[in-house]
N, C-alpha and C positions, 0 to 999 in steps of 0.2 A: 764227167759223171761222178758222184758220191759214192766213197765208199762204204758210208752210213746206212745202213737199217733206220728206218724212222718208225722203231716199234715201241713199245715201254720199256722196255728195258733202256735205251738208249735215250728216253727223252726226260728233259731236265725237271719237269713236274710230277716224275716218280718219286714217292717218298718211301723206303723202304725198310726205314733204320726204327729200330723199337717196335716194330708195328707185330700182330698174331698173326697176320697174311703172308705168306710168301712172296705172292704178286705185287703186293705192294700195293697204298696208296697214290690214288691222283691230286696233285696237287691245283691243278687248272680251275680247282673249284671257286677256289680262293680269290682269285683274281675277278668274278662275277660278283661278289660277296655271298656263295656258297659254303656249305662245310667240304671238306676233303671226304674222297668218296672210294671205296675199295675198287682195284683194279679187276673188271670182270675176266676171268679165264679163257672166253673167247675172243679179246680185243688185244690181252697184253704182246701178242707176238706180232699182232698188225699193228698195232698202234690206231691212233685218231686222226683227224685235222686239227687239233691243237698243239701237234706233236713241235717240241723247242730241243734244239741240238741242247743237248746235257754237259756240265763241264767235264773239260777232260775228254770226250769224243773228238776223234779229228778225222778232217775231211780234206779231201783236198778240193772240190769245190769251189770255187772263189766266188761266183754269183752266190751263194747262201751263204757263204763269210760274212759277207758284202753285208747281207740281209742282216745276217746276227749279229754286226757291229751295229748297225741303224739301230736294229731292238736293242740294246746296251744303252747306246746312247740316248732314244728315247726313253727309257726306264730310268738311266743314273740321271739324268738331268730334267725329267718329268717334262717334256717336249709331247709336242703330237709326229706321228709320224715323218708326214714333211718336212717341218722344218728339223729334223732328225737326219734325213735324207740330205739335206742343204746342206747341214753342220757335217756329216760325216765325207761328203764331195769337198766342202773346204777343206779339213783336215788333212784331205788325201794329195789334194792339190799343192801343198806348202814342203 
């Protein structure tokens, strides 16, 4: 089990730096091609389903390592999922 909270505070599409909110910005907008959208007061301490391990949190979890290396590698190397999945099983395998 995780010793992570998956609330805003803890997830990587908080943006909190420069902003007038204390809650901070969402950054998940962005990735739909939305604007960034202020974090509601009722949400930040639950968090969403969009919720992404933030850097610098550590878990010990190795199923959602697992997972967050897959999203790395599909993201740095603009892959679909799968074969994300594929690419990070070989790496592992070597």
């Amino acid at each position: 089990m995780s010793d992570t909270t998956k609330n805003c505070w803890t997830c990587d599409y908080q943006d909190n730096l420069g902003q007038d909110t204390f809650l901070g910005r969402c950054k998940y907008f962005i990735t739909l091609g939305k604007p960034i959208k202020d974090i509601p007061p009722d949400t930040v301490d639950k968090g969403c389903k969009c919720w992404k391990m933030g850097a610098g949190i550590a878990t010990n979890n190795a199923d959602y390592e697992k997972e967050e290396r897959i999203a790395l590698v599909a993201d740095g190397c603009n892959l679909t999922q799968k074969k994300a999945e594929i690419l990070v099983e070989k790496m592992k395998a070597k």
